[in-house]
N, C-alpha and C positions, 0 to 999 in steps of 0.2 A: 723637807721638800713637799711644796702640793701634789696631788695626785692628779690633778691638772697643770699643762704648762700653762703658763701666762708670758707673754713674749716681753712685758713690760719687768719681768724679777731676772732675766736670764741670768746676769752679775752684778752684784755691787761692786766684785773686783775689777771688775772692767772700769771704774773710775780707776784705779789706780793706772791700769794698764794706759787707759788714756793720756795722764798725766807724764808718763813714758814718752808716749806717741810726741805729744806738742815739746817735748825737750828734745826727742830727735831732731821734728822739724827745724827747729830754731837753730839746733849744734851742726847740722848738714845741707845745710844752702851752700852747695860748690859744688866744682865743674866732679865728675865723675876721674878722672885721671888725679886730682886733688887730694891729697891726705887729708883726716877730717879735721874737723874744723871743732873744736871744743869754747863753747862762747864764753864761759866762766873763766877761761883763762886769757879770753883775747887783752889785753889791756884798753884802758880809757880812750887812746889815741895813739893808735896800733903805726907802727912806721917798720922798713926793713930789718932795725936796728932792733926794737926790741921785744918782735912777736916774727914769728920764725914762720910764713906761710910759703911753701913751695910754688906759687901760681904768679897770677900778674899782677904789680903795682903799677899806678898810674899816678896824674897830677890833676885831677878835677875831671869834671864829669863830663865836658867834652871829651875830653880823650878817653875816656871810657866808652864812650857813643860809639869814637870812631874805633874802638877796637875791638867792639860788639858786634860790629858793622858783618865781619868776616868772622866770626865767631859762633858755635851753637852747640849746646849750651856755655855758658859762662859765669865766675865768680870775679870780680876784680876789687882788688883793696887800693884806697887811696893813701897817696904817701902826707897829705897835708890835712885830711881830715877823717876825725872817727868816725868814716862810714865806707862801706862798700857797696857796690852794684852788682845785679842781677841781670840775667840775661836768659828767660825760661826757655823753654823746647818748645814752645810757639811764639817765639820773640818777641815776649813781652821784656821792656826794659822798667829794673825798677831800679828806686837808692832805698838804700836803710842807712838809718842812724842806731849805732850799738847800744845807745844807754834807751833810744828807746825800745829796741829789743830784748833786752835786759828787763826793764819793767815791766813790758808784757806778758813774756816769759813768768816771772812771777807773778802777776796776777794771775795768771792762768792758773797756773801750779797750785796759789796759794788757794785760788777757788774752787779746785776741783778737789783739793784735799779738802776744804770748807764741807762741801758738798759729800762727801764721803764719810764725814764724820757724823754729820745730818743726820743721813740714810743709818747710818749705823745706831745712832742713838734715840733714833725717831723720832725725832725733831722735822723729819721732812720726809714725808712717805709719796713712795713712788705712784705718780699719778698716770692713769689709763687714759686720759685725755690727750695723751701723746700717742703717736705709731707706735714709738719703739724704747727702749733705752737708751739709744742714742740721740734720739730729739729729746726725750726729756732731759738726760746732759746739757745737752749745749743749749735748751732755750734758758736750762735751770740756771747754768755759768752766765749766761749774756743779762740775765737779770740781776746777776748778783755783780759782775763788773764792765756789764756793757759792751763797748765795739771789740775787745780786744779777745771777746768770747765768740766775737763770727769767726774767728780765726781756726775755729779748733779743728774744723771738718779741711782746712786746706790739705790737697795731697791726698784726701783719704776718700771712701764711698763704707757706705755700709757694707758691703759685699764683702772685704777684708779685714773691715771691721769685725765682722761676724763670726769670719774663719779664722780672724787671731785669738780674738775671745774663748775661742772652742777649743782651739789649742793648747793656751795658755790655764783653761779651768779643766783639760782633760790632762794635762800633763802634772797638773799637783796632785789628782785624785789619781793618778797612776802611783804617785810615789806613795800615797796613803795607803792604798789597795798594799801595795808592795811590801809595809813595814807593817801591815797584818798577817803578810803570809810569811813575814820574816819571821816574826811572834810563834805563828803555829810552829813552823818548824824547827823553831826553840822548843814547845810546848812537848812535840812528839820525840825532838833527840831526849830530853829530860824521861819520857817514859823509856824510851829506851834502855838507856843507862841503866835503868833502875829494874828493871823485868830481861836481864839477858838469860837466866833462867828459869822464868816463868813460862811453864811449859801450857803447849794447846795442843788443838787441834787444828792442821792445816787444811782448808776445803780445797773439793774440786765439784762443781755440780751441785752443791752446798750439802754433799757429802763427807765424812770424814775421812781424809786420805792419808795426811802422814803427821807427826810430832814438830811443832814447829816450838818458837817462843813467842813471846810475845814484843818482843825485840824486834825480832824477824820481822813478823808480821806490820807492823806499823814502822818498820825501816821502808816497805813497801811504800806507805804513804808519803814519808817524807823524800822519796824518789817523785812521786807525782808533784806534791806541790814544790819542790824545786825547781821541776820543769818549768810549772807555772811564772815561779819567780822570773825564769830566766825569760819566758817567752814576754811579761812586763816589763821586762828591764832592753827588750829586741824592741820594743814599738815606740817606748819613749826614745829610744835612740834615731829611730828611722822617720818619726815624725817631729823631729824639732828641727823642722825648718821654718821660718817667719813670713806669715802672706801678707803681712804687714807692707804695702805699697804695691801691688796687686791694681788697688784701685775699683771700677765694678769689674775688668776683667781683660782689661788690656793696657794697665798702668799709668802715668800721670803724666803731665809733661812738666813737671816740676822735677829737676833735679837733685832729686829727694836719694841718699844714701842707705840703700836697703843692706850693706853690709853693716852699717852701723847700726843701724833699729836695729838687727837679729842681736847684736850682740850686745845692745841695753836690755833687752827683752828675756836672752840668755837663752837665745836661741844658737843653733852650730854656722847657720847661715840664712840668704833667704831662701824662696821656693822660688824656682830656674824657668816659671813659665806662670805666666800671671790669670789663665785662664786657670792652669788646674791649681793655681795658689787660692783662688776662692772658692772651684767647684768640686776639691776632692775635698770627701769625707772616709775614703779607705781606712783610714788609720783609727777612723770610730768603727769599722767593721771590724777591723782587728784587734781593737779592745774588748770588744763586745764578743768576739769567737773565742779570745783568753779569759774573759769574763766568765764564758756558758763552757769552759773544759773546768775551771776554778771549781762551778759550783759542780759541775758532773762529781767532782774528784768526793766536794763535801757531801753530797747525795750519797756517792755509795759509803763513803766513811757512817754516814747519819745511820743508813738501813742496814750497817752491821751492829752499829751502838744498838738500833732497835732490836734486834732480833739477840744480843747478846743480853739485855735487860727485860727478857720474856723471862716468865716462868720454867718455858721448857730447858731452854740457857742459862741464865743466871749468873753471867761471867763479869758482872758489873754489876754499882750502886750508879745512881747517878743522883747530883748532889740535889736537895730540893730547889733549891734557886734552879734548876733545871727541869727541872720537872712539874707533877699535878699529880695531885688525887683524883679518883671517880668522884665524881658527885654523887652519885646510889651504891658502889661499890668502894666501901672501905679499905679492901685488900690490893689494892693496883694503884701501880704507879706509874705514872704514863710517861714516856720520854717527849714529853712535849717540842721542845726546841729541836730535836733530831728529828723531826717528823715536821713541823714547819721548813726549818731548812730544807729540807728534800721535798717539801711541795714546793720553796719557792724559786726550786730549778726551774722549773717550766716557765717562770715567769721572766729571769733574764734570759731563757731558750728565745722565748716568744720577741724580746728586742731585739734582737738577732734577724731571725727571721724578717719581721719586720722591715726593719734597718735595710735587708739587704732588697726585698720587693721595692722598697719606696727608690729606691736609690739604681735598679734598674733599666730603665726605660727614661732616665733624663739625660736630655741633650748638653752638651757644653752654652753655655758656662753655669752660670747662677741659674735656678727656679728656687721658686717658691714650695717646694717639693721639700725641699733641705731643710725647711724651717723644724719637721718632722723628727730629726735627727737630736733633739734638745730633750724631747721630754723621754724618750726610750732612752736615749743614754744618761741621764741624770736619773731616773728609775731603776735601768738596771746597776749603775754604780752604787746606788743607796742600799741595794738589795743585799749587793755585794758584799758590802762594809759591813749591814750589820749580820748577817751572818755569819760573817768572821768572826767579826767581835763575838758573839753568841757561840759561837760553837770552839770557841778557842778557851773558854769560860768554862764551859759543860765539861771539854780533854782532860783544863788543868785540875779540875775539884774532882773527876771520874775516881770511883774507888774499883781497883779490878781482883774480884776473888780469883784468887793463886791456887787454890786447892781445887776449885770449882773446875776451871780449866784444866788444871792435869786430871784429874776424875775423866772428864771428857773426854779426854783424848785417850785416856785407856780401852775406858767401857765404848768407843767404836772403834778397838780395832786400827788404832792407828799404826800400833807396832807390828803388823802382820806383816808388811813387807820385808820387814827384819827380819821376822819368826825363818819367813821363805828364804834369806838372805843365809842366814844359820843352815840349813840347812843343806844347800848350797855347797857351802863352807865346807862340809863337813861327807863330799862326794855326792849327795842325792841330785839326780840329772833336776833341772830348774823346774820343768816341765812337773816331775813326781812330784817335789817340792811346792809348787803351787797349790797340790790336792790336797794334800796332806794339812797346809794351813786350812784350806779351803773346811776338811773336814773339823778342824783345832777351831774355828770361829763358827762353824754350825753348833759343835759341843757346849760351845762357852754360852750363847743364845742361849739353849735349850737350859740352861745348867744357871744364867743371869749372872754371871759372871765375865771378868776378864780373862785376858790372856795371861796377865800376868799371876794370877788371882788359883789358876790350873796348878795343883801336883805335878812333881816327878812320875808318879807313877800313871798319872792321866796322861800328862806329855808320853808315855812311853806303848801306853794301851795302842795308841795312836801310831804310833812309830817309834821303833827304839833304838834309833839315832840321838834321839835328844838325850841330856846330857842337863847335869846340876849348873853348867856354865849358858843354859839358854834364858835363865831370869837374870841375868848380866847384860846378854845381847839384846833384848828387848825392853831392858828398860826407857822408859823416858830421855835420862839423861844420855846414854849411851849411840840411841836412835838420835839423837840431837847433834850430842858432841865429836860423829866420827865422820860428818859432811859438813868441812870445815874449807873448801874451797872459798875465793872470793865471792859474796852475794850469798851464802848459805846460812843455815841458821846454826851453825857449830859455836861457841862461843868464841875463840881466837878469829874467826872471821869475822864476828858480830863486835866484837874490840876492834877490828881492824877501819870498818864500815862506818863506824862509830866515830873516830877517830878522826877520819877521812869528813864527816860532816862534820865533827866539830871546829874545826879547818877552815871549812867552808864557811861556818856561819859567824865564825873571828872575821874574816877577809870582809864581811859583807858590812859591820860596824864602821 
C-alpha cells in the first residue's frame, strides 16, 4: 500500500464486486412482492408450463400496456414470446428479449473479468485521466464491448458504490486481522502449556510482588486478545449489511432487488435506509477503535519483552531474525521489532482519532469528507497485519530463561507474603507478623541474599516461631501451587484455564 492514497487504486476487487452488481441487475428485474428471478434458469421461451414464475402472464404487448396501465412497479412475462415487460417506478415502459439479455449479461461479465485479469497482470494500468475507478471501469468495458457497457452504471451512483466497496474490502481484511490473532493466541496457549511451572516474578508498580508462572502470566494476554478476537468477530457481524441500491442517497426507481444483491454479495441483508446506507462509516470507526485496543494489547506485551531482554532482566533471548546489534557496541542486542511495534501504536491511535474528527461535523448524506476514510483505514489495517505477523514470529522463536526468572523472583522477595502467611499460621497476630518479615527482608538486603537462602538459626535470631518447615512454605513452588482457585497461577487451575482455551481455539477452526 502507498503511503499516499490515490483515489484511482482504491480496489482491483471492486471489478469483481461489480461483476456481481450487473448479474444482480439482470437476475432481479421484477415487481418487489415477486420471487426472484434467476435468468440462467429462465428457459428459451418461458411459458406457464415450463418456468414456474409467481406473477403476471400476458399475450403480447398490448396487453401488457394495458395492465401497466394500473400497475407500479411491474414485471410481466408473455405467454407466446421469449420476452418480458418492464414497468419502472417512474413509468417508464420497457420489452426485453431474454437471449439478448443473456448475451449482454456475458459480455459484460466476460469483460469485466477481461478487465481484471488486465489490471492484475499489467497488461492495462489504471489510468489517472479518469475521476475515479469507476469511470475508468466502465469507459475501460464500453471500449472493449461497446453499448452493452453503458449498461453497467444502471441502478447504481458512486455513492454505494463506494460504501459497498468499503464494506466488502473491510470485511475480508477483518477476517485476515482475525486469523492473525487466531495465530497468536495459538502462539501464547503453546507457551503456556509448556512453562506452567516456570516460575517469576509477579509485578505490581513494576515492583516485585508475588510468585507467578509464566503460564499465568501470558494466560493474562491470551484473555486480552481473545477479547480482541471476539470484539472482530461483533463488527463483521453488525456491519454486513449491503448498500448496494442506496443509490446517491435516496435509491433508484428501478426495481432493483436489494435482498437479492445482499445475498450474492454475502451479505445478511440490505442497509434499511438508503441515506445512512451511503453515509455511515461507523463500522470503520469500530474497526479502527478494535484495531488501536489490538495494538494497545501488543504495545504493552512489546515493553515487557523489552524490559525482560535488558541486561538488568534477562528473562529472554530473542531470536536474531528479531532483533539488531549496535553498530559501535558489540555487547547489545537490541529488541528491535518490540520497540517498533509499540512505536507504531501511536500511529493506528492517530487513524482513529482522525477518522473520528473528519467524520464529526458532516451532514447527511454523502461529502466529499468521506473520501478521508480510505487511506487511514487502509494504513492503519496494514499496520496492523504486519505487526502481528512480526510479533507472532518474535513469541514463537522467543527463548525464556527458567532459571533467570525464578532467581528473580526469590532475590525480591516475592515469597515474603508467605513468610507473613507462616507466621500467621502458626498464632503470631498479622500485624507482628508483618514486622517480623519486614525485619527478615531488611536482613537478607543488608546480608545480599534471599529469603530462602537464611539459616534456621537467622530465621530464629529473628523470631523463634520459625520452624525447619518455613523453607517448605516459601518456596517457589509451594507459594505457587496452594492459590489454585479459578484464574490463579496454582497449576491444577492453570491445567484447568488451559483446557478451557484449548476448547476455544478447536471451536474457532
Amino acid at each position: 500500500m502507498n503511503n499516499y492514497y490515490n483515489p484511482m487504486q482504491s480496489r482491483v476487487d471492486s471489478l469483481m464486486q461489480q461483476k456481481a452488481m450487473i448479474e444482480q441487475q439482470l437476475q432481479s428485474l421484477q415487481q418487489m412482492n415477486v420471487p426472484n428471478i434467476n435468468i440462467n434458469n429462465i428457459p428459451s421461451n418461458p411459458t406457464p408450463s415450463n418456468f414456474d414464475f409467481n406473477g403476471k402472464w400476458v399475450d403480447g404487448e398490448e396487453q401488457a400496456r394495458n395492465v401497466a396501465n394500473n400497475n407500479l412497479p411491474l414485471i410481466l412475462f408473455d405467454n407466446n414470446n421469449p420476452v418480458f415487460y418492464m414497468k419502472n417506478m417512474d413509468g417508464a415502459f420497457k420489452k426485453f428479449k431474454f437471449e439478448e439479455i443473456k448475451e449482454e449479461k456475458e459480455q459484460i461479465t466476460d469483460g469485466l473479468n477481461g478487465i481484471l485479469a488486465d489490471v492484475e497482470s499489467g497488461k492495462l494500468e489504471i489510468s489517472d485521466k479518469y475521476e475515479d475507478i469507476h469511470s475508468f471501469v466502465e469507459a475501460t468495458l464500453i471500449d472493449r464491448i461497446g453499448d452493452p457497457g453503458k449498461k453497467l452504471h444502471t441502478g447504481r451512483s458512486r455513492n454505494d458504490q463506494v460504501a459497498l466497496d468499503m464494506k466488502l474490502f473491510t470485511r475480508d481484511e477483518i477476517h485476515e486481522i482475525d486469523a492473525q490473532v487466531k495465530e497468536l493466541l495459538e502462539v501464547i496457549l503453546h507457551v503456556m502449556e509448556e512453562n506452567v511451572e516456570t516460575y517469576m516474578p509477579g509485578f505490581t508498580h513494576l515492583q516485585k510482588a508475588q510468585p507467578i508462572t509464566l503460564a499465568h502470566h501470558m494466560g493474562a494476554y491470551f484473555e486480552m486478545f481473545r477479547r480482541d478476537h471476539e470484539r472482530l468477530q461483533d463488527i463483521a457481524k453488525r456491519m454486513n449489511t449491503c448498500p448496494l441500491g442506496s443509490g446517491a442517497l435516496a435509491g433508484t426507481t428501478y426495481p432493483l432487488d436489494r435482498e437479492y444483491t445482499a445475498e450474492l454479495l454475502g451479505f445478511d441483508g440490505p442497509t434499511l435506509n438508503s441515506m445512512d446506507g451511503v453515509s455511515d462509516r461507523d463500522y470503520l470507526l469500530e474497526l479502527l477503535s478494535a484495531l488501536s485496543i489490538i495494538m494497545m494489547h501488543l504495545s504493552r506485551f512489546c515493553e515487557e519483552v523489552i524490559i525482560w531482554n535488558s541486561n538488568e532482566y534477562q528473562f529472554v533471548e530473542i531470536d536474531d531474525a528479531y532483533s539488531t546489534g549496535s553498530s559501535i557496541m558489540p555487547q547489545k542486542k537490541n529488541p528491535d521489532i518490540a520497540e517498533l511495534v509499540r512505536g507504531k501504536t501511536g500511529r493506528v491511535y492517530a487513524a482513529l482519532m482522525s477518522m473520528l474528527t473528519t467524520m464529526k461535523g458532516i451532514p447527511l448524506a454523502y461529502n466529499k469528507d468521506m473520501q478521508e476514510d480510505k487511506e487511514l483505514t487502509f494504513d492503519a489495517i496494514d499496520t496492523v497485519k504486519g505487526c502481528l505477523a512480526l510479533f507472532n514470529g518474535m513469541l514463537s522463536t522467543m527463548h525464556f530463561k527458567k532459571d533467570r526468572m525464578e532467581n528473580s523472583a526469590k532475590n525480591g522477595f516475592t515469597n515474603a507474603t508467605d513468610a507473613a502467611d507462616y507466621l500467621v499460621g502458626k498464632g503470631v497476630p498479622f500485624r507482628d507478623a508483618h514486622g517480623i518479615v519486614g525485619r527478615l527482608v531488611l536482613y537478607c538486603i543488608d546480608k545480599g541474599i534471599s529469603l530462602d537462602d537464611m539459616k534456621l538459626e537467622e530465621y530464629k535470631a529473628i523470631s523463634p516461631v520459625f520452624e525447619d518447615d518455613i523453607y517448605d512454605a516459601i518456596s517457589m513452588k509451594t507459594c505457587v501451587e496452594k492459590r489454585n482457585t479459578i484464574g490463579a497461577p496454582g497449576r491444577d487451575a492453570m491445567k484447568k484455564v488451559i483446557a478451557i482455551n484449548d476448547t476455544y481455539l478447536a471451536n474457532l477452526k
